[in-house]
Structure formats: structure tokens, C-alpha cells
C-alpha positions in Angstrom: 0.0 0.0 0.0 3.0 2.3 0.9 4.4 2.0 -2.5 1.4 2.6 -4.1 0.9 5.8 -2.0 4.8 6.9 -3.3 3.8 6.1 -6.8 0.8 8.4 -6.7 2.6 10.9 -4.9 5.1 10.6 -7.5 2.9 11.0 -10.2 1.3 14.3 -9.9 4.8 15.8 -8.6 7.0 15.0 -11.9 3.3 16.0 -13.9 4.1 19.6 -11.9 7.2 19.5 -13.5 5.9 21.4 -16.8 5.6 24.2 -14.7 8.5 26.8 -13.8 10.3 27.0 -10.4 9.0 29.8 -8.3 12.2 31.4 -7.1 10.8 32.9 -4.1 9.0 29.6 -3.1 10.1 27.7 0.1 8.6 24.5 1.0 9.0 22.5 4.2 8.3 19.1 4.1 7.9 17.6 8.0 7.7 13.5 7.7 9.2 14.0 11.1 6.6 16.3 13.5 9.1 17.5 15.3 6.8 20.5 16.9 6.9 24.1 16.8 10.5 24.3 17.6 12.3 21.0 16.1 15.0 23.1 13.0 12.3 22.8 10.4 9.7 25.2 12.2 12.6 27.4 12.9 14.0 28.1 9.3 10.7 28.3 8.6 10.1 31.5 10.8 13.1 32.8 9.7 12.0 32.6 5.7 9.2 34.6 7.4 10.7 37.1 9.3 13.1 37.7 6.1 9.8 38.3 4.1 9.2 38.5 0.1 8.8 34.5 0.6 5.9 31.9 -1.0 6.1 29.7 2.3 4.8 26.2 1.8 4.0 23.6 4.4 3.8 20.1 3.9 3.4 17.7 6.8 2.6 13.8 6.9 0.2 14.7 9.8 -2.3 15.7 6.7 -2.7 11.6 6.5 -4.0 11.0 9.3 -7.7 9.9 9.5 -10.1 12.8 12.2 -12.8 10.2 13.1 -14.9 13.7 13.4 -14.5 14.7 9.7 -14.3 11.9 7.2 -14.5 14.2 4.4 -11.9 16.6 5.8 -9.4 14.0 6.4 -10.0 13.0 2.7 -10.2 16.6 1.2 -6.6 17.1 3.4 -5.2 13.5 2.0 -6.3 14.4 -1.2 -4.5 18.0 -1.4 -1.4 16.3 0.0 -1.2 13.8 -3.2 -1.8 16.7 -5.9 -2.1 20.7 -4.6 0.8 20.0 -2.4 2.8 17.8 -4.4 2.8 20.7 -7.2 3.6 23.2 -5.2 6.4 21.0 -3.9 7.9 20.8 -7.2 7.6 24.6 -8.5 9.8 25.3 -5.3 13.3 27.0 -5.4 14.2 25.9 -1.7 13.3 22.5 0.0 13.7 21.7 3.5 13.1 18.4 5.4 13.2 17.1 9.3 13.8 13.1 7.8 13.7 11.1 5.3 10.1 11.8 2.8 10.2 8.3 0.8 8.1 9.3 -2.2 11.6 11.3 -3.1 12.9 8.6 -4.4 11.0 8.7 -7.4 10.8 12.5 -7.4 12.8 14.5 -10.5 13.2 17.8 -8.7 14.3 20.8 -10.9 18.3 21.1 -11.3 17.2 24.8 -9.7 15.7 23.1 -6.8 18.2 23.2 -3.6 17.4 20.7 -1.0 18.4 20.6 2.5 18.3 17.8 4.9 18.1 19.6 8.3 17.3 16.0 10.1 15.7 16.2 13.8 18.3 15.6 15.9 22.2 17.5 16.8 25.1 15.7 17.4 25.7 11.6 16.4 24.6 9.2 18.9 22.6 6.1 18.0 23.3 4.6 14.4 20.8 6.0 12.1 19.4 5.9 8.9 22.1 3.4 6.2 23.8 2.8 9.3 21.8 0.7 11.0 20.1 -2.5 10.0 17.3 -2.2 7.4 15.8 -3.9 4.8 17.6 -4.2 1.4 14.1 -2.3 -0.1 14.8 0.3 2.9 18.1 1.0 2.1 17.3 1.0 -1.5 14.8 3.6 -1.6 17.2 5.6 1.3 19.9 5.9 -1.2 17.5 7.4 -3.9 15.9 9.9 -1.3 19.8 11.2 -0.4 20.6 11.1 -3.7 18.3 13.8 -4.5 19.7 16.1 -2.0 21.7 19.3 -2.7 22.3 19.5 1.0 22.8 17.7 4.6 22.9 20.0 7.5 24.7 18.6 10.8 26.0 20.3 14.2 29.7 19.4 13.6 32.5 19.0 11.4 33.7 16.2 13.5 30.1 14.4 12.8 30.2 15.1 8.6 31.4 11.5 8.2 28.8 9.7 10.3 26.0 11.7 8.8 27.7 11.2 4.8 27.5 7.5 6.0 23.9 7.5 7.3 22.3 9.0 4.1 24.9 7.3 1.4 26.4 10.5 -0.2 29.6 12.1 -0.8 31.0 14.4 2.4 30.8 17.3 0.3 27.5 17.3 0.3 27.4 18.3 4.4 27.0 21.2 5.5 28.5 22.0 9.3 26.7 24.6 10.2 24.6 24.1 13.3 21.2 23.0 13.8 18.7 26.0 13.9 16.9 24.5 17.0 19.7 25.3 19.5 19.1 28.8 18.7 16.2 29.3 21.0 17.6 27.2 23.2 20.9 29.2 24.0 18.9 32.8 23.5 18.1 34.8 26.7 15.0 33.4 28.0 13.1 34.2 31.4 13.3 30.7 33.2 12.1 31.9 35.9 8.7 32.5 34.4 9.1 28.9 32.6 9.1 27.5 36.1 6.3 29.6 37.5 4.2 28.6 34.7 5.5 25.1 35.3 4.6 25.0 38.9 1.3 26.3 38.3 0.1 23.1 36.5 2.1 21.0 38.6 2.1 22.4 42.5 3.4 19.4 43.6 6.8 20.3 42.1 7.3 23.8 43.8 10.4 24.7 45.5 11.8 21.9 44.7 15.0 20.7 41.8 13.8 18.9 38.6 15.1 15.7 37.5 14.1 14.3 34.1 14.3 11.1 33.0 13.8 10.9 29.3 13.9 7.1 28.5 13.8 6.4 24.6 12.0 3.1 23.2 12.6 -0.3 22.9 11.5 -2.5 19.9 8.9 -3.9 22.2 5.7 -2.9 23.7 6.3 -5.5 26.9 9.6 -3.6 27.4 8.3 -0.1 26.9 6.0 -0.7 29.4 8.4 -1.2 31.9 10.1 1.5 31.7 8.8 4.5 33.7 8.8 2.1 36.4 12.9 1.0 35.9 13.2 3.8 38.6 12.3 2.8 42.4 10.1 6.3 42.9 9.0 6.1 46.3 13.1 5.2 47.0 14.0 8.0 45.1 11.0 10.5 46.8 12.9 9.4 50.6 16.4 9.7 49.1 16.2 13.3 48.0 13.2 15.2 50.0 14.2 18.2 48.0 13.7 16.7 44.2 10.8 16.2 42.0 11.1 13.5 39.4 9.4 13.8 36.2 9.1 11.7 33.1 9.0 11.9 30.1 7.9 9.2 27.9 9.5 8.7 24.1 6.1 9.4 21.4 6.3 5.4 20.4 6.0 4.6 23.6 2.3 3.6 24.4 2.0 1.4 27.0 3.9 2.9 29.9 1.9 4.1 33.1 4.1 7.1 34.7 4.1 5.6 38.6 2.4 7.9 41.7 4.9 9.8 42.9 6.8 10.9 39.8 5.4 13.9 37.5 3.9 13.1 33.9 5.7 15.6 31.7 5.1 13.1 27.9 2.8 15.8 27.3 5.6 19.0 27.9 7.8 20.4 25.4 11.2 18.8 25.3 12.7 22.7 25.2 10.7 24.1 27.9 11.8 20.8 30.5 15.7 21.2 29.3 16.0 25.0 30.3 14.1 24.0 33.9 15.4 20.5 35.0 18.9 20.8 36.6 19.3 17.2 35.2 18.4 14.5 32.7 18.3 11.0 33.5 18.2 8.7 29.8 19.7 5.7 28.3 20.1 5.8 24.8 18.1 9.1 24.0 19.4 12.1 21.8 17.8 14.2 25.0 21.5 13.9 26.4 22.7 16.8 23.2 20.5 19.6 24.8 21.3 18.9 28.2 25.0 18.8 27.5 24.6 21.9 25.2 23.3 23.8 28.3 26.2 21.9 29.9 23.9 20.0 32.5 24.7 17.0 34.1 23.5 13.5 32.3 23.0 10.4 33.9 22.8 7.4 31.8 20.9 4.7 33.5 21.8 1.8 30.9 20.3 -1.2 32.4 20.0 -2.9 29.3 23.0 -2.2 27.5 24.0 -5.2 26.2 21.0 -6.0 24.9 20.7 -3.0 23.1 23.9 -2.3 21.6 23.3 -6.2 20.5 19.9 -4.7 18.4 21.3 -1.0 17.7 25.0 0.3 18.1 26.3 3.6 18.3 29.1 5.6 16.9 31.7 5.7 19.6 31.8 3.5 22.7 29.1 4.0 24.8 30.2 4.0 28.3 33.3 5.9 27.5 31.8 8.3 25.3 28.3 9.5 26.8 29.1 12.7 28.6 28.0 11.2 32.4 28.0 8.5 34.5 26.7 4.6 33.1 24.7 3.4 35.7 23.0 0.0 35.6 20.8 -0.2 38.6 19.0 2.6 41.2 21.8 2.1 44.1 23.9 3.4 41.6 21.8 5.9 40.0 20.8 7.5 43.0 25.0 7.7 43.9 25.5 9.5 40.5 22.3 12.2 41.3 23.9 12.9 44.3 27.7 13.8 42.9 25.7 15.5 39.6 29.4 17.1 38.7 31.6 14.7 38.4 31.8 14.0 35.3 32.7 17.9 34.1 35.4 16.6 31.3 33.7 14.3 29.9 30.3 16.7 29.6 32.8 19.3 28.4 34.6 16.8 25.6 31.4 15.1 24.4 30.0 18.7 24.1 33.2 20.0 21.8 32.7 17.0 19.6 29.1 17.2 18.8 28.7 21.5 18.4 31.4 23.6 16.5 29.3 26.9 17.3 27.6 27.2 20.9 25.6 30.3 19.3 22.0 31.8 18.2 23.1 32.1 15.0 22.7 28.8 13.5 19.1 29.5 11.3 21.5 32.8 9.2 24.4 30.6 8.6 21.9 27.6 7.2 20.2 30.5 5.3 23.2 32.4 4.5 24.6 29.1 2.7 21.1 27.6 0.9 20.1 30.7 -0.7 23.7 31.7 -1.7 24.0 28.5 -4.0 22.1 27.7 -7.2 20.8 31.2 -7.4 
């Protein structure tokens, strides 16, 4: 059915093809929904703010079926296959959060620039022709990179991982910085974060936050398990003075958050990193805004073994992570209590992953894009 859906797609977007690029027309394309402030959404303001643009948005989300509105659903499904899919190819400038499969079969304009701004900083977990996929997977990967003008990444240093994960020449990368970081390093008024924060969750007033940010495990029995990996009521007698919250990965489904502990799934990723003093994760990308803000990381890697066994990563693990490996609470709880003791290694991992610690990321990315192919 998928291919099908990429065949139709791809019909009525090389049909557009008779007609002209539009030089001022920018289109993002989100097959990611990263939220209002993943890169994407923010070179998308900044096309705005710059002005004299045709902005076009294009997200996945317009597939999914509103029990409420049949017809909508199908009028939105419908646009996405034919209005959108023209004014996809009539664009000048293409962005994208991930991989949009349907490009494989796409014949974009030689005018066209397309960027790759992916959804994540730094390189952590293997992704994309890295890790394990299916021979059709990688196949139609190759022809999706293939069609890029562009990869944007956070580092020099990471140019080679991300050349390897989307199958294209190093030349193609562009180490510029990912646009998100910008809000997240700009003067903001945490203290009004947190008084907003505490007003929806009094239970947390007055005292430090501590996240943990697990990511998801190829299996709904194990997901399920995880908000619970952490002894709460321990951790509420260990340390009177911290609130833990979690946050649960978007594909996980299954897991209840136990009494005790804050349910933050629901809270913008950005918003907890600037209030929580600390992260606790395992094999989540969480750990590259915390160590941005340099913020102490705890990895609580229970099931390592078992995971690097499924999905490896691009440096050693335990030596690399910028924090402590834990692999059970006794030791977890030791590590929240010395939060700073792992300053080098938070420092180092931090160098690696970000060449500019800045808020100017989104005007280098469109400094570059627009200054090519004009």
C-alpha cells in the first residue's frame, strides 16, 4: 500500500514539472513532526521574518484519519497527493526534518536546492544506512539522499557519520549548526518557565527537577516497563528536596508514569531542558540539549548489552556519553547525588558534537542555501 501511496505521490509531482520554479517559493516538508520548535519550524520563521517569501507547508500529519470529519481527512489526503505535491515541485528551496520516501521517485528541478536539516544534533545512536534495514529500505534511502543538494549537521567532527547514514559524498554536508539550538541558547526568562511550570504542577514547587527521558525499545512488553525501571518512592525518601518527572518517548504507548513521579510526555522537550537541573536517559538524543546547556546527564543503561546487541552507536558508549553509566537505582541514585563529576567528559562530548555554541545557527543555514544555485 505504501508504495502505491509513493507512486501516486510521485505521479502528480513530476506531472508539476511542466511548470516553472518559483524562485521565491520555500517549501517544508515535515515527515518527522518535530513541533513548533524542532529546525524545520525554525527556518521556517526565519524565511518569514526575512519576508518577500511563498512559504509552503507540507506535513505527513495531513494523512492521518479525524474520526470527526471523514471528508476533511479526505479533502486534506487528497490536497497532499496533488495541490501540495505541485507546489512541492515549482519550489526554489526545499527543507526536510527526515527522510520523505516518495523522493525517491521524485525529478526535482536542477534549480531546486534541498536541504536535509534532520531532527536531531550531534551523532549518537546509528541511524538511517547505518543501522540494520531492509535491502528495499536502504534501497529507496539511497535514492531519497541522492536527491539532496544539502545535509545540515552540528559538527565538522560528525560530517562523516551523517555522509555515511544518508549514502552521499562528504561534500554534500554542510557543518553549520542545527537552527533549534538557537532558542535554546537565547536569553530566555526561566524563571517564568518555572512559575508557569509549577502552576500546572504544584506538587513540584520549590523543589530541583530531574528528568528522565527514556527512549523506546522494539517492544511494547519492554516499553511498558520503563517508567517504572526507577524505584520512585526510594528515590522521593532519598532526595526530599527533588521532584522526578518523566517523560515518555512518542512510540512509547504502554507505559503508566508511577504515583509519585510527574507526567511531563505531554511538555515540550525545550521548555523541560532549560528548567530540570538534570536529565536521567539511556540511549536518547535528549543527552545533546542537556549537554549543550552543559547540564549534568546520567545514563541509566540497564539494558546495555542487549541493546547495543539490536542497535550500536558511533563511539563506545560507556566511554563516550558525557556522564556516568549506571545500571541499577543504588547506583543511580550515587550518581544524582555527585551531579558534577563528570565535568570533562560533559565538556569533551560537548566540543565534539557542536562547533558553534551560538543563536546564530538559522542565518548561517540561510546564508549558505540561498547563496547557492541562485
Amino acid at each position: 500500500m505504501k508504495k502505491l501511496f509513493y507512486s501516486l505521490y510521485a505521479l502528480f509531482f513530476n506531472i508539476s514539472r511542466i511548470f516553472p520554479v518559483k524562485k521565491n517559493r520555500v517549501t517544508f516538508v515535515a515527515p518527522h513532526n518535530g513541533g513548533d520548535n524542532d529546525s524545520l519550524s525554525v527556518m521556517r520563521r526565519y524565511f518569514e521574518s526575512k519576508g518577500g517569501y511563498d512559504i509552503v507547508s507540507i506535513s505527513t500529519q495531513d494523512l492521518k484519519l479525524d474520526s470527526s470529519s471523514i471528508i476533511k481527512s479526505c479533502l486534506k489526503a487528497a490536497g497532499f497527493f496533488t495541490f501540495k505535491a505541485h507546489l512541492l515541485a515549482t519550489s526554489k528551496y526545499v527543507f526536510l526534518n527526515d527522510n520523505f520516501m516518495p523522493m525517491a521517485a521524485l525529478k526535482f528541478s536542477k534549480k531546486a536546492v534541498v536541504t536535509q536539516l534532520w531532527h536531531a544534533e550531534g551523532a549518537f545512536k546509528k541511524f538511517g544506512l547505518s543501522a540494520p534495514v531492509t535491502d528495499d529500505v536502504r534501497k529507496r534511502e539511497k535514492k531519497c539522499s541522492g536527491k539532496l543538494t544539502y545535509i545540515v549537521c552540528s559538527s565538522e567532527r560528525i560530517a562523516p557519520f551523517y555522509a555515511e547514514a544518508f549514502g552521499v559524498d562528504i561534500s554534500k554536508l554542510l557543518p553549520l549548526g542545527s537552527a533549534r539550538i538557537d532558542s535554546l541558547l537565547a536569553e530566555t526568562d526561566v524563571f517564568s518557565l518555572r512559575r508557569e511550570f509549577d502552576k500546572a504542577h504544584p506538587e513540584c514547587e520549590g523543589k530541583e527537577l530531574v528528568l528522565y527521558a527514556p527512549t523506546f525499545r522494539d517492544s511494547a512488553e519492554k516499553d511498558s516497563a520503563l517508567a517504572s525501571k526507577i524505584d520512585v518512592d526510594a528515590f522521593n525518601r532519598e532526595f526530599p528536596d527533588k521532584r522526578l518527572l518523566v517523560k515518555l518517548h512518542p512510540q512509547i504507548h504502554s507505559a503508566t508514569v508511577p504515583d509519585g513521579a510527574t507526567n511531563v510526555t505531554a511538555c515540550d522537550i525545550d521548555m523541560l531542558t532549560l528548567i530540570c537541573e538534570s536529565v536521567i536517559t539511556d540511549y536518547s538524543s535528549v543527552c545533546m540539549d542537556f549537554a549543550l546547556l552543559s547540564k549534568p546527564c546520567i545514563f541509566y543503561a540497564f539494558d546495555l548489552d542487549e541493546y547495543e546487541h539490536e542497535r550500536s552507536f558511533y563511539f563506545d558508549y560507556e566511554s563516550g556519553v558525557p556522564g556516568p553509566v549506571v545500571k541499577d537505582c543504588k547506583s543511580l541514585f550515587e550518581a544524582i547525588k555527585n551531579p558534577r563529576n563528570n565535568e570533562e567528559k560533559l565538556r569533551q562530548f560537548r566540543e565534539f558534537h557542536f562547533d558553534y555554541i551560538d543563536c546564530n545557527n538559522a542565518e548561517r543555514i540561510y546564508n549558505s542555501v540561498t547563496s547557492s544555485n541562485s
